[in-house]
C-alpha positions as CSV (number, residue, x, y, z in Angstrom):
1,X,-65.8,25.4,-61.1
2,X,-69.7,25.3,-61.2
3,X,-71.5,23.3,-63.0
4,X,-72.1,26.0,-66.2
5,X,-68.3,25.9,-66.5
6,X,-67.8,29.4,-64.4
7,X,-65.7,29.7,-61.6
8,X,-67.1,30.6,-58.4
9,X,-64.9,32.8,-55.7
10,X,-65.3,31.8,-52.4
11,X,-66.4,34.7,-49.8
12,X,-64.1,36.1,-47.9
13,X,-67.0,36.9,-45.0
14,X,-65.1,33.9,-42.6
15,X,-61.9,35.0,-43.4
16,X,-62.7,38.6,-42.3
17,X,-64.2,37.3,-39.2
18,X,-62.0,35.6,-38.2
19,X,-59.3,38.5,-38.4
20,X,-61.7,40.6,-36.6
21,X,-61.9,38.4,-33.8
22,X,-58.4,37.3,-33.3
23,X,-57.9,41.8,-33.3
24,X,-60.4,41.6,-30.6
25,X,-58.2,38.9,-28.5
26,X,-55.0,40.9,-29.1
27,X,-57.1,44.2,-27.7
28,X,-58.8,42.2,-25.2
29,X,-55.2,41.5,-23.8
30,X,-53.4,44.6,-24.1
31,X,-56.2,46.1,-22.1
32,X,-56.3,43.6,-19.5
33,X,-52.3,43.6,-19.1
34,X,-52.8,47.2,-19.0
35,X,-55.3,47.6,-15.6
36,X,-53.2,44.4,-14.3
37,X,-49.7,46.0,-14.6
38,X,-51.2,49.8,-14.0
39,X,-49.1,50.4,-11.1
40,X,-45.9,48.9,-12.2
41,X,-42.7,50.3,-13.3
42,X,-39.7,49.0,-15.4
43,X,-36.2,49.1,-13.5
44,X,-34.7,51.9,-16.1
45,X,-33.8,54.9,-15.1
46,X,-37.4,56.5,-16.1
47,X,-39.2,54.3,-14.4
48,X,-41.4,53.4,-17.8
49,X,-44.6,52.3,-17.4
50,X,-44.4,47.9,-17.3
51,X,-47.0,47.8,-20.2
52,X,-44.3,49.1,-22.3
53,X,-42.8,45.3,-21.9
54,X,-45.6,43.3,-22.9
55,X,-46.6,45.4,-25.5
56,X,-42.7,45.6,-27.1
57,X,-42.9,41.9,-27.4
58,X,-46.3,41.5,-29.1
59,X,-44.5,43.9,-31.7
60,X,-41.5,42.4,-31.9
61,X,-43.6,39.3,-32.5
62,X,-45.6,40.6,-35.2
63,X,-43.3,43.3,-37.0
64,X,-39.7,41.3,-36.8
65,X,-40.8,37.5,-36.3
66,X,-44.0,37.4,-38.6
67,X,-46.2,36.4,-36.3
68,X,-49.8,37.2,-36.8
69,X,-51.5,34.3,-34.4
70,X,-53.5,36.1,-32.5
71,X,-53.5,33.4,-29.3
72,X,-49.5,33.9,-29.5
73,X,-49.6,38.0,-29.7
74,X,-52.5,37.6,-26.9
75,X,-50.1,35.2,-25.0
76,X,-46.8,37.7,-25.0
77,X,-49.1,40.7,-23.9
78,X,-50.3,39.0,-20.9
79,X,-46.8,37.1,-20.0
80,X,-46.1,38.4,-17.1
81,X,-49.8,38.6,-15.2
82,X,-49.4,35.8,-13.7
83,X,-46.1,36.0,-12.6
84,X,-45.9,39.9,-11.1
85,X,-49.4,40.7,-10.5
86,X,-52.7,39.1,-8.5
87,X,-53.4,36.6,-11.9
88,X,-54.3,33.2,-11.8
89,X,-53.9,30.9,-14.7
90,X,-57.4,29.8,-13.8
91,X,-58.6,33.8,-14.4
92,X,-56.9,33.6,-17.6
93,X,-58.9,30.7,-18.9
94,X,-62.3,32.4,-18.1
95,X,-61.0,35.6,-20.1
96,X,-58.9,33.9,-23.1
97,X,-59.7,30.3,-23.1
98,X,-57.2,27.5,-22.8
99,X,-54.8,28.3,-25.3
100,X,-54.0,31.6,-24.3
101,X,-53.6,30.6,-20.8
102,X,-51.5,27.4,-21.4
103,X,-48.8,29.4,-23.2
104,X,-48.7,32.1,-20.3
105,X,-48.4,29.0,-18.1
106,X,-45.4,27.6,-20.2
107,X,-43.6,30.8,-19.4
108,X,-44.1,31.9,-16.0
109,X,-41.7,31.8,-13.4
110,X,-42.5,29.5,-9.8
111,X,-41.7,32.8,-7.4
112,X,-42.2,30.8,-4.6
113,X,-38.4,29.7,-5.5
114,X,-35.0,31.5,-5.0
115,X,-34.2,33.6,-7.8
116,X,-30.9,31.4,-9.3
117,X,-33.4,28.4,-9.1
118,X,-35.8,30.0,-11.4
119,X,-33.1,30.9,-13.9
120,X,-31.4,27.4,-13.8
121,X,-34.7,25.7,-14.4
122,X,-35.4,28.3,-17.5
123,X,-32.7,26.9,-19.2
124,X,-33.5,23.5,-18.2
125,X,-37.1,23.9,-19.3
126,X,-36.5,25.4,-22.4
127,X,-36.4,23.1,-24.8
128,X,-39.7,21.6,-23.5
129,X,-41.5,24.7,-24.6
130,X,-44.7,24.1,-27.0
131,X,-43.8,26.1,-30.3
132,X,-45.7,29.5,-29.2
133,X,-44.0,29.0,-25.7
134,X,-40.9,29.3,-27.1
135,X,-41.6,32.1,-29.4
136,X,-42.8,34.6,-26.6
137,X,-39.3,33.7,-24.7
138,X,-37.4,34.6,-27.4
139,X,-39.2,37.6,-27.7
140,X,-39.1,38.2,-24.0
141,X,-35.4,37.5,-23.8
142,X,-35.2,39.6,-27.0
143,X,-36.7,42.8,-25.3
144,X,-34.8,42.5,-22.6
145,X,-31.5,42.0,-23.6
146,X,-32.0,45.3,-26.0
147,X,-33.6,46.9,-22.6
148,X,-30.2,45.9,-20.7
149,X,-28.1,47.2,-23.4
150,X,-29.5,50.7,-24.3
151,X,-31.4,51.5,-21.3
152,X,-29.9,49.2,-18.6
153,X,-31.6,49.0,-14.5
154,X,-30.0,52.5,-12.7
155,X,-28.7,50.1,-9.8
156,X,-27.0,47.4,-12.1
157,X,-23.5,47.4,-11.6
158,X,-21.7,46.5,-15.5
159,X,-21.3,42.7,-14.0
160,X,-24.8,42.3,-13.3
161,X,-25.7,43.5,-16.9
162,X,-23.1,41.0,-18.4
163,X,-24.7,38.4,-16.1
164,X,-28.2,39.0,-17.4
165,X,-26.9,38.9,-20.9
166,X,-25.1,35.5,-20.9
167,X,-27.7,33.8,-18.7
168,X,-30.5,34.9,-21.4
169,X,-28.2,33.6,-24.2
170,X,-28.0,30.4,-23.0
171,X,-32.2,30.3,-22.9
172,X,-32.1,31.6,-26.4
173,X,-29.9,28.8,-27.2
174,X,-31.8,26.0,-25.9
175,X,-34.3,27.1,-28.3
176,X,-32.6,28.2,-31.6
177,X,-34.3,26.9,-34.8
178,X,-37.9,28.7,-33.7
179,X,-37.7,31.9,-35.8
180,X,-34.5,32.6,-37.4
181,X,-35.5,36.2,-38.0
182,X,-35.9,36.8,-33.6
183,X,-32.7,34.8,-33.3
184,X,-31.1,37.2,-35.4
185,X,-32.5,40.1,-33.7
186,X,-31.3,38.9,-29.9
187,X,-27.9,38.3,-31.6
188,X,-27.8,41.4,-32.9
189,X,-28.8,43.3,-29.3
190,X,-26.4,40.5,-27.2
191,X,-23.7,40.9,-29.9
192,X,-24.0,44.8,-30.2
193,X,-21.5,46.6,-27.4
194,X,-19.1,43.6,-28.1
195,X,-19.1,44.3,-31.6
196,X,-17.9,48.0,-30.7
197,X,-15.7,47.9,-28.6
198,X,-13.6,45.2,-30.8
199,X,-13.9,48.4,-33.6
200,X,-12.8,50.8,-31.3
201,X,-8.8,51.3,-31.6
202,X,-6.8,50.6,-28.9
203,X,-4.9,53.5,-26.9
């Protein structure tokens, strides 16, 4: 209250600007993830452009998870720079500061090691994750879980696909207890061609 007794509303000029910066992050990102993975394809059988990925997660982030953190959206569109393209951690700090590039850093894969490695230590490693860290792996797991499901790699035999599946599940459950609602969501794409074929009547 003032001092005549009136209430006096507090502008809404910071607010706004901040909202209009952390828009500008998020399309900062998207359009650097876009030149970085600009020759890239997805396995699927349409060979989808790879920005699809990133840009699914930041979605699934915002629209299913309620996240609206824009170092966290920034951080799932640019996931993968580092790991499959010519990024450096070190390039992603000049661009998106610290933040940004410490969560990318959380989640990317050491390619210089064999491919099982890399998988064993994602589960090992997951529980370590910073709370945004964790986050864009479930979301990443999320994605591609529904991607191996629906619209699974041409050359993946059915063992492979149930391979990927249970491997990402046990990520996801080193980290349950980040967003119920994307825990929900992975369980329902893991869950869904099981669910199915227990429906569908024998003979």
């Amino acid at each position: 209250m003032s001092a005549g007794g009136r209430g006096r509303s507090v502008s809404s000029k910071p607010v706004k600007r901040r909202r209009k910066h952390g828009m500008a992050v998020v399309l900062r990102a998207a359009a650097f993830a876009a030149h970085k993975h600009r020759d890239q394809r997805r396995k699927d059988p349409q060979a989808s452009p790879y920005i699809n990925h990133p840009i699914a997660l930041a979605e699934l982030l915002s629209t299913v998870g309620g996240i609206d953190d824009p170092k966290i959206l920034a951080a799932a569109l640019l996931h993968d720079t580092v790991e499959d393209t010519q990024t450096s951690i070190r390039e992603l700090e000049r661009e998106f500061g610290a933040g940004i590039a410490s969560i990318v850093a959380e989640v990317t894969d050491d390619k210089r090691l064999p491919r099982q490695r890399r998988k064993q230590l994602q589960i090992e490693h997951a529980r370590d994750l910073s709370r945004s860290a964790r986050l864009v792996k479930l979301a990443d797991k999320t994605c591609n879980v529904r991607d191996v499901r629906e619209n699974p790699p041409k050359a993946w035999s059915r063992a492979r696909r149930r391979e990927y599946l249970d491997w990402a599940k046990r990520v996801v459950d080193e980290i349950r207890g980040t967003n119920a609602r994307l825990e929900r969501r992975f369980d329902l794409h893991y869950g869904k061609n099981d669910r199915k074929a227990k429906r569908r009547p024998a003979g």
